[in-house]
PAKE-927104 format. One record per residue (C-alpha): x negated, y, z negated; residue in three letters. Coordinates in steps of 0.02 Angstrom, whole numbers, padded with zeros to 5 digits, always signed. Layout:
XYZALA ...
//
This chain:
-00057+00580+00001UNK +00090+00529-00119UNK +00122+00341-00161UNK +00221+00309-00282UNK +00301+00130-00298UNK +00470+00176-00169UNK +00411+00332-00085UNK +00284+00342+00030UNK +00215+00518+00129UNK +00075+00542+00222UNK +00018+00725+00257UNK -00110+00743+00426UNK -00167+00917+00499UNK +00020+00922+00597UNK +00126+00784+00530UNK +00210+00728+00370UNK +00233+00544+00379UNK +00390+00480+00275UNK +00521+00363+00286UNK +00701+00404+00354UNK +00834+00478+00257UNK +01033+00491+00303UNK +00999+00661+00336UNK +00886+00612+00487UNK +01031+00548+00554UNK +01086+00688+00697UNK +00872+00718+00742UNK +00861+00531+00759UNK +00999+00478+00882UNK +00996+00665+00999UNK +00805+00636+01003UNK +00818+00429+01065UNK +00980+00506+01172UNK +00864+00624+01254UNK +00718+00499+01264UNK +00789+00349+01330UNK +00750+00338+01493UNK +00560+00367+01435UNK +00593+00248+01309UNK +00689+00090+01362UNK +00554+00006+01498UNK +00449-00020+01333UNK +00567-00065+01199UNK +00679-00220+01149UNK +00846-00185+01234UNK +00968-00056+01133UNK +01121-00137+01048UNK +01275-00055+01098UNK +01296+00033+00944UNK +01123+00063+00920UNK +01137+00276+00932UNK +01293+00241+00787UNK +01266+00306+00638UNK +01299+00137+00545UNK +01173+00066+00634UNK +01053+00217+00576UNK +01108+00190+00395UNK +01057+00008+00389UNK +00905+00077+00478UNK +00862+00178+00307UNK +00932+00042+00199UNK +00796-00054+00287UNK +00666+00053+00278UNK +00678+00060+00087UNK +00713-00107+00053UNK +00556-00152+00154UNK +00433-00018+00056UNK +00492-00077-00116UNK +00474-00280-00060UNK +00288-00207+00026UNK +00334-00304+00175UNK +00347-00138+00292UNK +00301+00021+00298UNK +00414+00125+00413UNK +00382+00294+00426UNK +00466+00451+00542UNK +00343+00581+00619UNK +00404+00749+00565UNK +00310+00892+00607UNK +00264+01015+00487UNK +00281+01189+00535UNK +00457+01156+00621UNK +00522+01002+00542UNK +00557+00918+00697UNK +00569+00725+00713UNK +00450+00688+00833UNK +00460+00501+00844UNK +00427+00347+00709UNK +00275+00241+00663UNK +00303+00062+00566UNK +00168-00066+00498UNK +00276-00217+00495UNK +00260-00431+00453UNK +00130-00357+00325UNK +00055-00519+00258UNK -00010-00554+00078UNK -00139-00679+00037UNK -00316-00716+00141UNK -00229-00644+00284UNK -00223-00456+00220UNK -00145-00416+00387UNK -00008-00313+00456UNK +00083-00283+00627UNK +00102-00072+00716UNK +00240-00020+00804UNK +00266+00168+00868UNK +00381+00266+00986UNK +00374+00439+01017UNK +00523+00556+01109UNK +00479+00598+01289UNK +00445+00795+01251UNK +00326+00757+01135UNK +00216+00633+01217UNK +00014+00654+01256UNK -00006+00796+01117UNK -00103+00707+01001UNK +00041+00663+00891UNK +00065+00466+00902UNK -00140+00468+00882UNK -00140+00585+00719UNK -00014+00461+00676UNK -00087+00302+00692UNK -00259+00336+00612UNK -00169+00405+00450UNK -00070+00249+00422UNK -00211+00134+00471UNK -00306+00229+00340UNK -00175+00230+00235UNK -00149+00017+00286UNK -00346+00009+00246UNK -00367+00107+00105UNK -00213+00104-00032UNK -00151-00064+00057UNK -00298-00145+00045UNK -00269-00240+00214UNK -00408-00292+00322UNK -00331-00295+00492UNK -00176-00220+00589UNK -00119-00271+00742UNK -00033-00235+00893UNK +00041-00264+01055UNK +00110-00165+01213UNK +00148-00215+01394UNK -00012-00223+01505UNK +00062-00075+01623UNK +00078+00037+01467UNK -00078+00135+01514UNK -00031+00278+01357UNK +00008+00158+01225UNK -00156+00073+01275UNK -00242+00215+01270UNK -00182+00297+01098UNK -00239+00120+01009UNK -00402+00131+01101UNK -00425+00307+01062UNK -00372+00253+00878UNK -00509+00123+00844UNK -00408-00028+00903UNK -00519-00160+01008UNK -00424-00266+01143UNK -00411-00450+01084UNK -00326-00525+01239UNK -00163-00587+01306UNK +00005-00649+01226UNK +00116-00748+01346UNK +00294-00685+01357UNK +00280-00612+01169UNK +00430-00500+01153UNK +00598-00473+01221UNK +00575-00286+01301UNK +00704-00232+01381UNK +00807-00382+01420UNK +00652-00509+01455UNK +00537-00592+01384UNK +00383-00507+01421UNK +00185-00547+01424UNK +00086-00414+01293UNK -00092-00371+01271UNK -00159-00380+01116UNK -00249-00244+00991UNK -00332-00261+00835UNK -00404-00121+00702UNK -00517-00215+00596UNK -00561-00129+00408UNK -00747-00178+00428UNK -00771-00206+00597UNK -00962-00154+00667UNK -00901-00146+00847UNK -00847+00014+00823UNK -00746+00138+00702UNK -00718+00091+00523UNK -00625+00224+00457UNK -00474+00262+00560UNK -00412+00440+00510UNK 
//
């Protein structure tokens, strides 16, 4: 694992974990093109230009602004052997001070769903979150009816936590989330994620 103070990459058994890059550009939007439908019941609602590659360079401008503030780590999921983009992984809202604390979001394209890949994911940055972050708790939400994303965070050490009333935005309303937790020290169950 590489860490430097802008550049962050996370090697697992099938991934490389690292932030965008212009290049990324053409994988990024044919890969959400192709994956919408699978997509959009579970997301905030696209932007009309949000496939444009303006939007996709203020997406990278982003990304590094937030690693080099430590406010966000957003990451692509490229995998190894082919290069492919298979989908992106961000711990966002990290928070400083006695909170120590961090929020996950993931998406994955539709081909490469229920391989294993968001789950290889998610334990290596919650490690990563846990271990060179020092954090003591990441978070996250989904819709109730998202039986995968439920699953990956339960298969990932997350414990549910309980029920946000209409949390986020998804899709054009506001919408009621369950909540997740990984904890750095928790008893209940894992305590190293990855």
């Amino acid at each position: 694992m590489l860490l430097t103070r802008k550049r962050i990459r996370i090697e697992t058994e099938r991934l490389t974990l690292r932030p965008p890059v212009h290049a990324d550009f053409r994988s990024w939007a044919w890969l959400r093109e192709q994956s919408a439908d699978f997509l959009t019941p579970w997301e905030p609602s696209w932007a009309h230009d949000h496939l444009s590659r303006k939007n996709f360079t203020n997406r990278v401008y982003w990304a590094q602004r937030s690693i080099s503030a430590g406010n966000a780590v957003p990451l692509f999921l490229v995998e190894r052997d082919s290069e492919r983009l298979l989908g992106a992984i961000t711990l966002d809202n990290i928070r400083r001070g006695p909170a120590q604390a961090g929020t996950l979001g993931y998406w994955v394209g539709q081909q490469y769903a229920r391989q294993g890949y968001m789950r290889e994911a998610i334990e290596a940055l919650v490690h990563h979150a846990f271990h060179r972050l020092q954090l003591s708790r990441i978070e996250a939400a989904c819709l109730p009816e998202n039986t995968a994303s439920r699953g990956v965070l339960e298969k990932s050490g997350f414990k549910y936590e309980g029920v946000a009333q209409s949390y986020l935005q998804i899709n054009g309303r506001w919408r009621t989330h369950v909540l997740y937790a990984a904890l750095r020290n928790d008893r209940r169950g894992r305590t190293d994620a990855g």
